[in-house]
C-alpha positions in Angstrom: 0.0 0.0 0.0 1.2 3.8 -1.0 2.3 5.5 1.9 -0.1 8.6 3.0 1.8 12.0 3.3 1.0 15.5 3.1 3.6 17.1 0.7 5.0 20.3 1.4 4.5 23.4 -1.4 7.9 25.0 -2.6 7.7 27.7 -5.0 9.5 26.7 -8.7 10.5 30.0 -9.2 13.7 29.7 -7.6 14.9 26.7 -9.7 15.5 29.4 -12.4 18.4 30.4 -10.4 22.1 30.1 -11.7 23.3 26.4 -10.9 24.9 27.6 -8.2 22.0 29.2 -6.3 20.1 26.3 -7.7 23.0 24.0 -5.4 22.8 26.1 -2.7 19.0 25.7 -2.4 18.5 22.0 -3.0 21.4 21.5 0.1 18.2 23.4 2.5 15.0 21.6 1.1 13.5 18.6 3.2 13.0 15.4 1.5 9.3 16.2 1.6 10.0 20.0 -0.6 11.9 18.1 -3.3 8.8 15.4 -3.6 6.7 18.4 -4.0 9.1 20.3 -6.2 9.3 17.2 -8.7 5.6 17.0 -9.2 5.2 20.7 -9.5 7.7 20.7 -12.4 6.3 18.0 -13.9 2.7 19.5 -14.1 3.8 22.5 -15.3 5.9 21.1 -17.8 4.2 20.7 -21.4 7.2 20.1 -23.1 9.6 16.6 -23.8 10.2 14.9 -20.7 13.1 12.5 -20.9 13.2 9.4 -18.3 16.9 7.7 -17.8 17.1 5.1 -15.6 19.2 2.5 -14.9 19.8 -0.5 -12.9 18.5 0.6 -9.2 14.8 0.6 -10.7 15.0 -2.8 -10.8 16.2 -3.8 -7.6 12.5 -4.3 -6.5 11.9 -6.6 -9.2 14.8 -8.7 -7.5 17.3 -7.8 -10.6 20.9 -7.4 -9.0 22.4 -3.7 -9.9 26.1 -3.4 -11.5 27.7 -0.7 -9.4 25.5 -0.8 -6.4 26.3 -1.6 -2.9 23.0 -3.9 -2.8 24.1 -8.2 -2.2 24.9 -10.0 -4.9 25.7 -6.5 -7.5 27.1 -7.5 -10.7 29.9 -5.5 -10.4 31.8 -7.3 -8.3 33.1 -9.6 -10.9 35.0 -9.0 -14.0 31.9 -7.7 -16.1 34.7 -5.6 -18.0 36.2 -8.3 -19.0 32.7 -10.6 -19.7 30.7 -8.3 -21.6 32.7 -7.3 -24.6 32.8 -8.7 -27.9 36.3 -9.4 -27.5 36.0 -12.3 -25.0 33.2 -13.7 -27.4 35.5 -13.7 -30.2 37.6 -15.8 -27.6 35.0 -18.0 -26.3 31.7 -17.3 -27.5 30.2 -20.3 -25.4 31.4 -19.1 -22.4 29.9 -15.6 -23.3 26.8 -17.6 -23.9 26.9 -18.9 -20.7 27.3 -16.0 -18.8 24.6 -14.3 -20.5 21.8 -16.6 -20.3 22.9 -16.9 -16.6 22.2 -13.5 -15.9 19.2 -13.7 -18.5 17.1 -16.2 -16.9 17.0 -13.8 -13.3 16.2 -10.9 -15.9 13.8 -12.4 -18.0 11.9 -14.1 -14.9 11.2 -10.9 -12.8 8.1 -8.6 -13.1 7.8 -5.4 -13.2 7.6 -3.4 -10.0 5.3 -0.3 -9.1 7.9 2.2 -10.7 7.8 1.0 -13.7 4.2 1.1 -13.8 4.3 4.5 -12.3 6.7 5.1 -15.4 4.1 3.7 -18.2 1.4 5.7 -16.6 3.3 9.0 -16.2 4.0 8.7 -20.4 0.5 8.2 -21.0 -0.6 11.2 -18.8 1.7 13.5 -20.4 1.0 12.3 -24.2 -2.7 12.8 -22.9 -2.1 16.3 -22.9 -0.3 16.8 -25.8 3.4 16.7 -24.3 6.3 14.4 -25.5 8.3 11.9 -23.8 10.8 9.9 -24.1 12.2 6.9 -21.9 15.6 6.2 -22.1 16.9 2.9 -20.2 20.4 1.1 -19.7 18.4 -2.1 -18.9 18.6 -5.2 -20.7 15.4 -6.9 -18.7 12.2 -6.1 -19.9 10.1 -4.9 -17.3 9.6 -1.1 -18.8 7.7 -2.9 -21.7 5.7 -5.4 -19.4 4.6 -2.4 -17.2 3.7 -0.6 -20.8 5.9 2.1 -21.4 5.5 2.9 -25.4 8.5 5.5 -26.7 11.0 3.7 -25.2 15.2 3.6 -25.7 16.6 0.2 -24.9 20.1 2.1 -25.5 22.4 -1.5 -24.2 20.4 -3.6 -25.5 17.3 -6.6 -24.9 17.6 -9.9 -22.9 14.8 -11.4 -24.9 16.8 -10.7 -28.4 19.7 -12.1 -30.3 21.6 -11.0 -33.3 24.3 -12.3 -35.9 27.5 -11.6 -34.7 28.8 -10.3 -38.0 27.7 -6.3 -38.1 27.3 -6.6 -42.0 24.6 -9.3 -41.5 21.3 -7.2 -41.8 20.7 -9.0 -38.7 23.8 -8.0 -37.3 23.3 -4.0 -37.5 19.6 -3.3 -38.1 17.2 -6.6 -37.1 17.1 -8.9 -34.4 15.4 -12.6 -33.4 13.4 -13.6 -30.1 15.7 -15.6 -28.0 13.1 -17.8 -27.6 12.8 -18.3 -31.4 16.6 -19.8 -31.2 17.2 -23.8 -30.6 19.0 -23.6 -27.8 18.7 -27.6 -26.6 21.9 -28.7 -28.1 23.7 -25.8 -26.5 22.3 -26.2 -22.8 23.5 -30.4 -23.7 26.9 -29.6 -24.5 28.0 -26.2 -24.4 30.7 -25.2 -27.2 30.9 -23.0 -30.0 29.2 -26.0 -32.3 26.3 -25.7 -30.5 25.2 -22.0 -30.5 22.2 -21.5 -32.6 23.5 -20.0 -36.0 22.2 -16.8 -38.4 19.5 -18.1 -40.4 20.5 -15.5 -42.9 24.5 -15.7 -43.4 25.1 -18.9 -41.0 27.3 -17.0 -38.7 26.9 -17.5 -34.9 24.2 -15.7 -33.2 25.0 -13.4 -30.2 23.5 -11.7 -27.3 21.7 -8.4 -28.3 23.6 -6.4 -25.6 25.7 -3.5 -26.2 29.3 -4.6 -25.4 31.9 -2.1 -23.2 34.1 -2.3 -26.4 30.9 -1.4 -28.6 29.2 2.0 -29.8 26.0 3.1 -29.2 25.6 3.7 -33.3 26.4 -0.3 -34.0 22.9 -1.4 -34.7 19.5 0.5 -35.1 17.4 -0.9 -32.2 19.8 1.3 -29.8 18.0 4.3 -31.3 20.4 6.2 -30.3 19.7 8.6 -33.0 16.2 9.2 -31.3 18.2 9.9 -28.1 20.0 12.4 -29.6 17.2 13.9 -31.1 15.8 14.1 -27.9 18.4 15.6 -26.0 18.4 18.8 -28.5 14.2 19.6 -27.3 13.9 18.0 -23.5 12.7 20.4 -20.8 12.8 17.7 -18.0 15.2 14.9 -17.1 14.1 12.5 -14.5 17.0 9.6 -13.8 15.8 7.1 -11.6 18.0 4.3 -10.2 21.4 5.6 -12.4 24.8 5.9 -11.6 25.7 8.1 -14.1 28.7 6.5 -15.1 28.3 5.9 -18.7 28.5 7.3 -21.9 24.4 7.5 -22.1 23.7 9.2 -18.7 27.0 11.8 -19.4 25.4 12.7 -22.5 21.8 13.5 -21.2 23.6 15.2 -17.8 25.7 17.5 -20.1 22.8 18.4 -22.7 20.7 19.0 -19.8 23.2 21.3 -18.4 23.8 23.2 -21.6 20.3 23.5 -22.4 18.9 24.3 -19.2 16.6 21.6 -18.7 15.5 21.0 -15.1 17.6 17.2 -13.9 15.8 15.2 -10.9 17.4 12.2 -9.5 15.4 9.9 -7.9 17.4 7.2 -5.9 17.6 6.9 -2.2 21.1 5.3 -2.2 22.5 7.9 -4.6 26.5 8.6 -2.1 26.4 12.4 -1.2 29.2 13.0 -3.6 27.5 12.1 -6.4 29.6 14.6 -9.0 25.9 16.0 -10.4 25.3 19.2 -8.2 23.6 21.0 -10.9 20.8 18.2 -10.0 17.8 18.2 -7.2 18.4 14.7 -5.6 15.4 12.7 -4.4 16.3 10.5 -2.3 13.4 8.2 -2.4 12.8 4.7 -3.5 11.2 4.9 -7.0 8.7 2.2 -6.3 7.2 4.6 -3.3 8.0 7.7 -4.8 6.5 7.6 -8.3 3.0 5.8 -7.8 2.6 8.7 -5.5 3.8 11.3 -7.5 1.3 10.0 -10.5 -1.9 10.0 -8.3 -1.2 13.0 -7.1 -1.1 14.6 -11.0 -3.8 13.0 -11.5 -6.1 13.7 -8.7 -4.8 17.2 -8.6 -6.2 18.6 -12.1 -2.9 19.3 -13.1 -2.9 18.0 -16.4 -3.7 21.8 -17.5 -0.5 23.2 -16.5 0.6 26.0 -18.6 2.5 26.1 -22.2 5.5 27.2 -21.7 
C-alpha cells in the first residue's frame, strides 16, 4: 500500500536560479519539498520529458544492480572483462553462458510499481499533448511489461539475439526472439558447435547487448539517434535508479546542463558526492516515490499546467 503523506508546497520559481544558487538551495530543502518540487515541475511542464534510468529501478523486481552496494551486485566480478565482444571472439560459449545466466533472473522478474508509475506517467503526459521519451540502460524487460511505449533500450534486450557479423542485416539493423533460437543442443553440450546460427549468413548468433568495447551507433534498435534527437528539445530529465557512469547518462547530464533543462534524481542510495550538483536529488525509492507522484497529477487537475 502507497504510503499517505501530506507534501510540502515549494515555489518553482527559484529553480530558475544560476546552478549555483540552484545547489545552494537543493542543500536546504527537506525530502518532503523536493517530492513536491518534482511534481510541480512535472505538471507545469508541457514540453519533452526525458526518463533515464538504470539498474536501481530494478532492484525491487529482484534484478541485482552493477555498481550498487546492494548483495549480490554484478559489479563485483569481472563484467569488464565478460561483456565485450572481445571475449566472445575468444570463447563465444562461455559468453553464452554467462549471458543466459544472468538472463534467466532478468527475464523471470516482473515489473515493480515504478515502472508502472513510469508507463502511466508517459501516458498522462501524451494525454495532454506533451512528449516523452524513456531512455533505459536495462537489458530486462520490465519497462515494456509495465507498458511504457517510446521507449530507448540504448544497451540492448535480454529477450533478443543477433548475428555476430555487423554486416549481416541482422547483425546492424534486425534482431530474433531468443526464444525463437534452438537452444537444446547448447544447454547439452555447451561449445561453440552448438550456439544457434544466423538463419541469414550462417554465422553465430550473439546476445543483443551493447558490449563495453561497442558504440551506441552499431545497430539501429539502440535508437540512439532518437536519443539524440531528444536531448536537443527535452525540458525535463528524470534519472531514476542511475549511476551516471556511462557514456548514455554523461550525454543527457551535459545536454541537460547546456540546455537548461530541469535534472531530478530519484534514488535513495544515490552517495552524497554524487559529482551531479547541478541536479535536485530525491532520495526516495522509486517504487514509493513515483505511484505517489502519478496519483497525485492525477487527482490534482494538473494536467492543464501551462505552455510554456
Amino acid at each position: 500500500m502507497l504510503r499517505k503523506r501530506k507534501l510540502l508546497f515549494f515555489p518553482r520559481a527559484c529553480w530558475r536560479w544560476s546552478p549555483d544558487h540552484r545547489r545552494l538551495a537543493a542543500d536546504l530543502v527537506t525530502l518532503e519539498t523536493t517530492s513536491r518540487l518534482l511534481i510541480d515541475t512535472i505538471a507545469d511542464e508541457r514540453g519533452l520529458i526525458l526518463v533515464l534510468t538504470g539498474a536501481g529501478i530494478s532492484l525491487a523486481s529482484g534484478i541485482p544492480t552493477f555498481r550498487g552496494s546492494d548483495e549480490g551486485a554484478v559489479w563485483t566480478r569481472d563484467v569488464t572483462e565478460l561483456g565485450t565482444y572481445r571475449y566472445f571472439q575468444h570463447d563465444p560459449a562461455g559468453s553464452w553462458q554467462w549471458y543466459r545466466q544472468r538472463f534467466l533472473t532478468a527475464l523471470r522478474a516482473k515489473p515493480n510499481a515504478a515502472h508502472f508509475a513510469l508507463a502511466a506517467l508517459e501516458q498522462w503526459h501524451v494525454d495532454r499533448g506533451g512528449e516523452f521519451l524513456l531512455v533505459t540502460q536495462n537489458i530486462d524487460t520490465l519497462h515494456e511489461q509495465a507498458g511504457s511505449v517510446e521507449l530507448a533500450k540504448v544497451h540492448g534486450s535480454a529477450d533478443r539475439a543477433r548475428c555476430s557479423k555487423a554486416r549481416c542485416p541482422l547483425g546492424s539493423i534486425s534482431t530474433l526472439a531468443v526464444a525463437d533460437l534452438d537452444f537444446a543442443a547448447f544447454e547439452r553440450e555447451p561449445r561453440s558447435e552448438t550456439i544457434p546460427r544466423c538463419p541469414e549468413c550462417h554465422s553465430l548468433m550473439r546476445p543483443h547487448v551493447l558490449w563495453f568495447d561497442e558504440l551506441y551507433t552499431s545497430h539501429l534498435d539502440y535508437r540512439w539517434s532518437r536519443v539524440l534527437e531528444a536531448c536537443e528539445g527535452m525540458r525535463l530529465v528524470l534519472a531514476v535508479g542511475t549511476s551516471f557512469s556511462v557514456g548514455v547518462t554523461d550525454l543527457v547530464r551535459r545536454e541537460a546542463n547546456r540546455r537548461g533543462a530541469q535534472l531530478f534524481i530519484i534514488d535513495p542510495s544515490a552517495p552524497s558526492d554524487l559529482a551531479v550538483p547541478e541536479a535536485v536529488h530525491v532520495r526516495e525509492k522509486a517504487e514509493e516515490l513515483l505511484p505517489m507522484a502519478v496519483e497525485t497529477l492525477r487527482s490534482t487537475g494538473r494536467s492543464q499546467g501551462k505552455t510554456r
